[in-house]
C-alpha positions as CSV (number, residue, x, y, z in Angstrom):
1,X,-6.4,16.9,15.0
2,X,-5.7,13.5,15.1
3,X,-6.8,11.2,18.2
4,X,-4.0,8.7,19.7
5,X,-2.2,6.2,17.0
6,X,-3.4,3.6,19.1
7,X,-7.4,4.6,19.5
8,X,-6.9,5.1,15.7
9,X,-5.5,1.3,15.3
10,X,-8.3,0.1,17.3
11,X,-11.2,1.6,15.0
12,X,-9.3,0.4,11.8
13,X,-9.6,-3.2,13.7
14,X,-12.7,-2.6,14.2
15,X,-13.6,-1.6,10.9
16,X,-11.7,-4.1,8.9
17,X,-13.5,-6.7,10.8
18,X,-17.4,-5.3,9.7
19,X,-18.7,-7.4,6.7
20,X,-19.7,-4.3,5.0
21,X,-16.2,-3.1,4.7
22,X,-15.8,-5.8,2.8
23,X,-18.1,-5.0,0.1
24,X,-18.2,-2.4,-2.9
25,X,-20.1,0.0,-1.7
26,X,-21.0,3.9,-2.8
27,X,-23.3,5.6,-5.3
28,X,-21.0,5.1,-7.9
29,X,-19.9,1.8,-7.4
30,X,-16.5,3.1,-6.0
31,X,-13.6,1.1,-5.7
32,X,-12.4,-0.1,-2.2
33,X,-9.2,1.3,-1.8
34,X,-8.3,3.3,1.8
35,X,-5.8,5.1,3.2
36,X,-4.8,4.9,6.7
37,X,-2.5,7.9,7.6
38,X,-0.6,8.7,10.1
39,X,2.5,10.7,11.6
40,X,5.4,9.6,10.6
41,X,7.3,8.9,14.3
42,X,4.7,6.5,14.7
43,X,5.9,4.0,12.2
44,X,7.0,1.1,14.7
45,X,3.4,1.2,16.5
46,X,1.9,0.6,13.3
47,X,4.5,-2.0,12.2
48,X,3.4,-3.3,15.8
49,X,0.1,-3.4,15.3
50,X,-0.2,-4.7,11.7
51,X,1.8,-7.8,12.6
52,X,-0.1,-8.2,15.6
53,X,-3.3,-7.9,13.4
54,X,-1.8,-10.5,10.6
55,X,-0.7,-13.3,13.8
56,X,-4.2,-12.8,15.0
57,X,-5.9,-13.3,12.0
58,X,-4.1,-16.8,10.9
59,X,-6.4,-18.6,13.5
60,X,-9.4,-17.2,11.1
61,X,-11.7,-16.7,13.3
62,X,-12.5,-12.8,11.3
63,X,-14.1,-14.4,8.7
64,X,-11.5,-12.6,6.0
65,X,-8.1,-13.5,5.2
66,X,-5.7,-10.7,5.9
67,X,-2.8,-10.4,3.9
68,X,-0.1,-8.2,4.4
69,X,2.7,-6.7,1.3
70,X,5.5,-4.3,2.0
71,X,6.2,-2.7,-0.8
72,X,9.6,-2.1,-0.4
73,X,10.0,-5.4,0.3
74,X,8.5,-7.4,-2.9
75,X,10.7,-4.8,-4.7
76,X,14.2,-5.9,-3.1
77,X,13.1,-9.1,-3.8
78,X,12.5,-9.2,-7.3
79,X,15.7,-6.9,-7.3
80,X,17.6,-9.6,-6.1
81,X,16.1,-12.7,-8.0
82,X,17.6,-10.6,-11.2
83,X,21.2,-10.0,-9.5
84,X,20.1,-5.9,-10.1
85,X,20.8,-4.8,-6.5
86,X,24.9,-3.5,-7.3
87,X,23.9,-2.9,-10.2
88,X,21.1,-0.7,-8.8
89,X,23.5,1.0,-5.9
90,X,25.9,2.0,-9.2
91,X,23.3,3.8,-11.1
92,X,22.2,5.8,-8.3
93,X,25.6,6.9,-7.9
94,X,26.5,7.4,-11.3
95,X,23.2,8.9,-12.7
96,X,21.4,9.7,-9.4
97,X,17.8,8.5,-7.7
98,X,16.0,9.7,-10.8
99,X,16.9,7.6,-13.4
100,X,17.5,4.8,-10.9
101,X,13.8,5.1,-10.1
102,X,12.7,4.9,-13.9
103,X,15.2,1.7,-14.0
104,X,13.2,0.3,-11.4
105,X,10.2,1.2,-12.4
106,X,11.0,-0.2,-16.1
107,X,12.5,-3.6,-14.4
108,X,8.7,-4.1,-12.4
109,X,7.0,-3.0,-15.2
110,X,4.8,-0.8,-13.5
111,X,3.7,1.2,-16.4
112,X,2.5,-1.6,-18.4
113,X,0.0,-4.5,-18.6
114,X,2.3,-7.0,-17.8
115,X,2.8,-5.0,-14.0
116,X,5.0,-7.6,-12.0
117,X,3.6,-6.3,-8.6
118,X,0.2,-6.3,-9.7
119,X,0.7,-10.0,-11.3
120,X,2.5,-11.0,-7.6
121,X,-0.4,-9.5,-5.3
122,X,-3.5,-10.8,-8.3
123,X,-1.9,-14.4,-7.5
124,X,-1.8,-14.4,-4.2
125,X,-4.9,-12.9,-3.1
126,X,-7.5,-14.4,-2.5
127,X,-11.2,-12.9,-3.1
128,X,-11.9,-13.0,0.8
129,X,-9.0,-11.1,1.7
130,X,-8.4,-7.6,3.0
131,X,-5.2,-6.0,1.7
132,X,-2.8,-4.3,3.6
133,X,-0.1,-2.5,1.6
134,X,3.1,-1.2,3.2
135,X,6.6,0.1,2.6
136,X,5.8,3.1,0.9
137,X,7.7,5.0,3.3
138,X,10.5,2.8,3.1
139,X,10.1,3.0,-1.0
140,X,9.9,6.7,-1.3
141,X,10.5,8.3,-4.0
142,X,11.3,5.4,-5.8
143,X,7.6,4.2,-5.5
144,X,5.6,7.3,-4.2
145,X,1.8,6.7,-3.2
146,X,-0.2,7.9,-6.0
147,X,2.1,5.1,-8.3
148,X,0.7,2.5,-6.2
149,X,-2.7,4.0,-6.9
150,X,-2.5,4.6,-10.6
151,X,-0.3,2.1,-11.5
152,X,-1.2,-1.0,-9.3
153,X,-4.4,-0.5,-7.7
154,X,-6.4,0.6,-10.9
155,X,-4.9,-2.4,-12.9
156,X,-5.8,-5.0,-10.9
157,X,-7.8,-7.3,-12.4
158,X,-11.5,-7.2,-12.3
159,X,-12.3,-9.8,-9.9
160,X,-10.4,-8.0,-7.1
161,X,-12.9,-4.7,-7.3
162,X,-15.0,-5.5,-4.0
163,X,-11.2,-6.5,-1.9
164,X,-10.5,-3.9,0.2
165,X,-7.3,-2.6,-0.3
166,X,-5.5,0.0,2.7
167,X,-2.5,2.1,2.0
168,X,-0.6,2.7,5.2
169,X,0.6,6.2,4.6
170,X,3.5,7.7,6.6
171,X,2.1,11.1,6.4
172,X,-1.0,13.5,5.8
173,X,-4.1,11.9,3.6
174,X,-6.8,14.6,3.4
175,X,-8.7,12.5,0.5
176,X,-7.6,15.6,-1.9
177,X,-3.8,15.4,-1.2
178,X,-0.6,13.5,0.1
179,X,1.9,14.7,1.8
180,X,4.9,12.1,2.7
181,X,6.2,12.0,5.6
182,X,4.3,15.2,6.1
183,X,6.8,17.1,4.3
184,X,6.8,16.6,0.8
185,X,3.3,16.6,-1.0
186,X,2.7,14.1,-3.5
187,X,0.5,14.0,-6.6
188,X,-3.3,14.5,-5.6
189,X,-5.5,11.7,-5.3
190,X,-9.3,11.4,-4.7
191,X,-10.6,8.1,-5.0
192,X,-9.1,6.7,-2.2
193,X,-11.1,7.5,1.2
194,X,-9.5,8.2,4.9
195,X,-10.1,5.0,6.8
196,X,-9.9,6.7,10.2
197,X,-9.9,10.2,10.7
């Protein structure tokens, strides 16, 4: 059973502010990625709290440099640098949300080196930062969670392996599974771990 949405918040500030969160730490010299899940209705409080978090932080007084990317977000954007976005609403109607998410997909990249999100978040990053990443709700199923995973997360460059990076997952994380929106399960995925249980 999950405690309150905002006690939850309050230990993942907590946590995120702890040096040792910070560093790459495990046996196996796991990577620092996290998921912070929670129930779906409670997308505005977390909204909430993460801008709340990202104001706070600009005085820098955490000793970290927090830095916030919606998803969904970088996605329109690049969308709409290339003029794709009707051109984007008529695939979807004329070959449906499959193909338009391979289209998408192939536009960003996201199967290949030369990964345009990867690139954007790798240049504006810096190596004292802790990552927030989300929009994945808002992205589904054109993005789903274990893409940003496999497909960003694993192929960022070297010199990001100790930056904490934290998923914020509208749904059920159980480090085996996901399950958007608590509805629709999603590829499993282990090497992420729960942030706050």
């Amino acid at each position: 059973m999950m405690t309150n949405i905002e006690e939850r918040l309050d230990q993942m500030e907590v946590l995120i502010k702890k040096p040792s969160f910070r560093q790459t730490k495990g046996k196996a010299n796991e990577v620092n990625y996290w998921v912070f899940d929670y129930a779906p209705e409670d997308e505005l409080t977390v909204r909430n709290r993460i801008f709340y978090l990202k104001n706070k932080n600009i005085k820098g007084t955490d000793g970290f440099e927090l830095v916030v990317y919606d998803l969904y977000d970088l996605i329109i954007e690049h969308l709409q640098s290339k003029n794709f976005m009707e051109k984007c609403y008529a695939q979807e109607e004329k070959r449906g949300i499959k193909k338009l998410q391979d289209a998408i997909q192939h536009t960003l990249k996201i199967t290949d080196k030369e990964n345009l999100l990867v690139k954007y978040i790798a240049e504006n990053t810096s190596e004292n930062a802790v990552v927030f990443l989300t929009g994945v709700g808002k992205c589904f199923p054109l993005l789903q969670a274990p893409e940003v995973f496999n497909k960003i997360l694993y192929n960022m460059p070297q010199t990001f392996a100790s930056v904490p990076m934290v998923l914020f997952y509208p749904g059920t994380y159980t480090e085996q599974e996901l399950i958007i929106f608590n509805e629709y399960p999603e590829d499993n995925y282990y090497r992420a771990f729960r942030l706050v249980r």
